[in-house]
C-alpha positions as CSV (number, residue, x, y, z in Angstrom):
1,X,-14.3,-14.1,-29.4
2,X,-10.8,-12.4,-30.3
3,X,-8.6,-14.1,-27.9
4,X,-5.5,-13.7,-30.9
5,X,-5.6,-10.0,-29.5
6,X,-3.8,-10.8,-26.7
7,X,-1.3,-13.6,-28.6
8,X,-0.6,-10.3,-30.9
9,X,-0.5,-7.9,-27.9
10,X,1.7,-10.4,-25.5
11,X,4.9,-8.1,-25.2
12,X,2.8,-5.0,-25.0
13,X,0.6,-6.5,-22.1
14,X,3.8,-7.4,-20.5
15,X,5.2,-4.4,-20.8
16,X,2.3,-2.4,-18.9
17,X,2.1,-5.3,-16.3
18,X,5.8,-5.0,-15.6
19,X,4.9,-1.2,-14.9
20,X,2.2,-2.2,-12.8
21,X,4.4,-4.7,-10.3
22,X,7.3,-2.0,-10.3
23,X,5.0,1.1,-9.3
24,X,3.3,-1.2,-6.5
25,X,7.1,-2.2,-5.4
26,X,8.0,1.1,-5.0
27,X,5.2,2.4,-3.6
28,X,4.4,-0.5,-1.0
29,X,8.6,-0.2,0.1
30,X,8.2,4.1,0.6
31,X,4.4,3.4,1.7
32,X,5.6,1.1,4.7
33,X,8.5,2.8,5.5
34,X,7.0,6.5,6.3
35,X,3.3,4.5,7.1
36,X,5.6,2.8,10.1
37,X,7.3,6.4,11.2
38,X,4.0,8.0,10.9
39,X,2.0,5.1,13.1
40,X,5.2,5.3,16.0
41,X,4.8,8.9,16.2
42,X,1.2,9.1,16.6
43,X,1.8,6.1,18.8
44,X,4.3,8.1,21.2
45,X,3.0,10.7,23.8
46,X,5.0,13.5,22.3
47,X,1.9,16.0,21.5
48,X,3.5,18.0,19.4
49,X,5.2,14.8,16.6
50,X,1.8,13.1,16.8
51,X,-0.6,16.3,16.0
52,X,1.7,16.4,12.9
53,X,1.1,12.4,12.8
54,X,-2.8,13.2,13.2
55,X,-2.7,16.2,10.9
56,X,-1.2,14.3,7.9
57,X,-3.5,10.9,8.2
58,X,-6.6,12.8,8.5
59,X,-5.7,15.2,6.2
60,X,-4.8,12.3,3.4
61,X,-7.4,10.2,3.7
62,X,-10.0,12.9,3.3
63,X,-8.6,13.0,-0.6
64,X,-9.9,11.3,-3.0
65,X,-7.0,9.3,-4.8
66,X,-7.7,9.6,-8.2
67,X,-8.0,13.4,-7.2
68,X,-4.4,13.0,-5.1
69,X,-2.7,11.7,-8.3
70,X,-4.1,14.5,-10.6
71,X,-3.1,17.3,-7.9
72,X,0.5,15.8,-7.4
73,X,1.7,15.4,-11.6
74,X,-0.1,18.6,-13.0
75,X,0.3,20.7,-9.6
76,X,2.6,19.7,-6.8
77,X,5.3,18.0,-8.3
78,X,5.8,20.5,-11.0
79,X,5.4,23.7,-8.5
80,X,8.2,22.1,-7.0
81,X,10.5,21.4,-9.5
82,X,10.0,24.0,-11.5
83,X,9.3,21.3,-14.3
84,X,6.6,18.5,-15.7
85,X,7.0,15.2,-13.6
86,X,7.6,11.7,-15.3
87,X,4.4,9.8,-15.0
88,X,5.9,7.2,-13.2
89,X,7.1,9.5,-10.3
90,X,4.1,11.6,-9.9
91,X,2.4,8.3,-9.5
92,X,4.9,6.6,-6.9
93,X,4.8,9.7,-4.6
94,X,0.9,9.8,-4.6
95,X,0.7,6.4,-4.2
96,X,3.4,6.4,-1.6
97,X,1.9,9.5,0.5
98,X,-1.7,8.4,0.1
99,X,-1.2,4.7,1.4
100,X,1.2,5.8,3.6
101,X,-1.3,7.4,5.9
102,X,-3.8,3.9,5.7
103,X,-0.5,2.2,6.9
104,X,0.2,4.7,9.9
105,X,-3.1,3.8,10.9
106,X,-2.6,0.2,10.6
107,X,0.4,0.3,12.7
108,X,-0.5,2.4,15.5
109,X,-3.4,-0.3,16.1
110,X,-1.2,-3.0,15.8
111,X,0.8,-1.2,18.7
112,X,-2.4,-0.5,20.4
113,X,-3.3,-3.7,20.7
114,X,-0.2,-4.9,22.8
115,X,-1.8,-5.9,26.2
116,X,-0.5,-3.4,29.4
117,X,1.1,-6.8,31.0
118,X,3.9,-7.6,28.2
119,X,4.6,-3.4,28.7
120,X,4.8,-3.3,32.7
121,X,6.6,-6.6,32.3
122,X,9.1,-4.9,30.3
123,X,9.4,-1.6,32.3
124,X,10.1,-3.4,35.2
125,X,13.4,-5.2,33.1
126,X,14.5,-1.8,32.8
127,X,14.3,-1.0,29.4
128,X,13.8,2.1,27.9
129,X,10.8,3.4,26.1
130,X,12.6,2.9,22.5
131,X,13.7,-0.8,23.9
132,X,10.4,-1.6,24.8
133,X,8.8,-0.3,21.6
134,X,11.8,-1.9,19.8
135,X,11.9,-5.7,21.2
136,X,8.8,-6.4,22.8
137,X,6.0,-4.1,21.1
138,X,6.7,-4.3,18.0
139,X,7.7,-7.8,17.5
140,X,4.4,-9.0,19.2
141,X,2.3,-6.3,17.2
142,X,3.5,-7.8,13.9
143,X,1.2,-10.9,13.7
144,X,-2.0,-8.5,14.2
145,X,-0.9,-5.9,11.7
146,X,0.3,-8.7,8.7
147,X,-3.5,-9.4,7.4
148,X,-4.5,-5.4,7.0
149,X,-1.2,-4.7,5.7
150,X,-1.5,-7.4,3.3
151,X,-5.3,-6.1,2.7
152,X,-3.9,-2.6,2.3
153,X,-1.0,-3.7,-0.1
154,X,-3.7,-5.7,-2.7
155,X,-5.8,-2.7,-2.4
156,X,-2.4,-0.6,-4.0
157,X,-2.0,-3.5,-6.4
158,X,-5.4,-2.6,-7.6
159,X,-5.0,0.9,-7.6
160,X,-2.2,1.2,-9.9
161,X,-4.6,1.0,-12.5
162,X,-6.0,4.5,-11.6
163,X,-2.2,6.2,-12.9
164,X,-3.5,6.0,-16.0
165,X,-5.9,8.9,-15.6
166,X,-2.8,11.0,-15.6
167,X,-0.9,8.9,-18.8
168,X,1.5,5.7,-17.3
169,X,0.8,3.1,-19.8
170,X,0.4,0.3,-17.4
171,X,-1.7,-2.7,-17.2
172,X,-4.8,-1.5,-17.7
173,X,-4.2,1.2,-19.7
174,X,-2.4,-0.8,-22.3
175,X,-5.1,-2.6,-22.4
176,X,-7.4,0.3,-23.1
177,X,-5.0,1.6,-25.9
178,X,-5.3,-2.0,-27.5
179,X,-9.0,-2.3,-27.4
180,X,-9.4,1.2,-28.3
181,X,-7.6,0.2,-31.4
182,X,-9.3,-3.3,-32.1
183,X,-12.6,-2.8,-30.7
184,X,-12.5,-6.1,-28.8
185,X,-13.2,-5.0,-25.5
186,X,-14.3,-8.3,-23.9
187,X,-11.3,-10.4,-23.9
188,X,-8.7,-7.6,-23.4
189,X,-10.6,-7.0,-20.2
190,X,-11.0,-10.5,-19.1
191,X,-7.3,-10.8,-19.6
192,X,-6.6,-7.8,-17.6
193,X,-8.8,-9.0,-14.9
194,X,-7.0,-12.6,-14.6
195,X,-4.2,-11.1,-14.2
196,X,-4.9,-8.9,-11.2
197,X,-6.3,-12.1,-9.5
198,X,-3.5,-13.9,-9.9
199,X,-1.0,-11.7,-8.4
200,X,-4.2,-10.5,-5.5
201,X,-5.5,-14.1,-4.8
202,X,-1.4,-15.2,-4.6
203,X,-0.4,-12.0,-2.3
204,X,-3.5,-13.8,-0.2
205,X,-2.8,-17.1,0.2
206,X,1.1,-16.0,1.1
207,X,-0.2,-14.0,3.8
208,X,-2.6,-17.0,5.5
209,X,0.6,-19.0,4.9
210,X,2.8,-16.2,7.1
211,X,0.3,-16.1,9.6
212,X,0.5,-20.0,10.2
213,X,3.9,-19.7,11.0
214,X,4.2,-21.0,15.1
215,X,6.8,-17.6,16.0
216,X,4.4,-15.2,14.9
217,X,1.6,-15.5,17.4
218,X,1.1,-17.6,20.5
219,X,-2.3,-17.0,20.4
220,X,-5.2,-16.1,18.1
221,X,-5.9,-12.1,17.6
222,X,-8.5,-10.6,15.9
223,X,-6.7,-8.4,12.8
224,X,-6.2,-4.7,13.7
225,X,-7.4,-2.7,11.1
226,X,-10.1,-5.0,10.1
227,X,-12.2,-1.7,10.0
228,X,-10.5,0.4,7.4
């Protein structure tokens, strides 16, 4: 075994891995935020805003994502700018539109699964649709959308990895480019693969720890999304 590899590869290693966690943060932050307009609008009973909701989940998730980050750096992105992309932009916005529509999803269960009772109860308080959706459906949705948002997010994590078909030296590509170099596969990889479990099996074990939490649910619910 050549664990020195990784003692002589340290910075390097961290290098990609910083990459890694600052692609996921991006991605999860623009992910959640259009996933969240995307779920309300195929949540509302405007036909037209959620046929383009429908239209842009189903079309998505139909991709392939390694084909999605391929099509956006060497065709989308560079149509539209009239020049190459940075390989750390062309892999935030695929990562950000793709995971996107799993969230939409995700949150339009969540919404879904807000009983009729807490609705009428809140109609008949007068408040408006966005006053209802605002203070009583989302807040009690929440609890039932953390554990498939927190699935969805580790599944990103893990993704990353698959930016460096189009060149982002991250984790696991640096890790190729120093095995590649020292022909010590093993170790590199089991180094690589710690790593990801660490930051995975944490993510985890902070979710369970959220959903212990008294104010977020009265009672126990079945995670929406559980099916994705």
């Amino acid at each position: 075994m050549h664990w020195t590899d990784i003692a002589e590869n340290y910075d390097f290693l961290m290098k990609g891995l910083f990459i890694t966690l600052k692609l996921a943060m991006v991605s999860v932050s623009g992910s959640l935020i259009i996933g969240i307009i995307l779920g309300v609008l195929r949540y509302s009973k405007l036909f037209l805003l959620s046929w383009f909701a429908v239209a842009y989940i189903e079309s998505v998730r139909s991709i392939p994502l390694i084909l999605f980050i391929v099509f956006i750096h060497f065709g989308a992105l560079p149509y539209l700018t009239g020049e190459p992309s940075s390989f750390f932009v062309s892999a935030c916005v695929a990562f950000i539109i793709f995971t996107s529509a799993y969230i939409a999803e995700i949150i339009r269960s969540g919404l879904n699964s807000v009983e009729k009772g807490h609705i009428d109860a809140a109609k008949s308080l007068g408040l408006n649709r966005m006053q209802r959706l605002t203070y009583i459906i989302l807040p009690l949705a929440v609890s039932r959308m953390t554990p498939a948002l927190v699935s969805q997010f580790i599944s990103l994590i893990k993704d990353t990895s698959l930016a460096s078909t189009i060149g982002l030296i991250e984790l696991t590509r640096s890790g190729e480019i120093i095995y590649e170099r020292t022909y010590h596969e093993t170790e590199i990889l089991i180094f690589i693969a710690f790593v990801y479990f660490v930051i995975c099996f944490g993510l985890s074990k902070l979710s369970a720890l959220w959903e212990t939490k008294p104010y977020m649910c009265t009672e126990h619910r079945e995670p929406v999304g559980a099916n994705q």
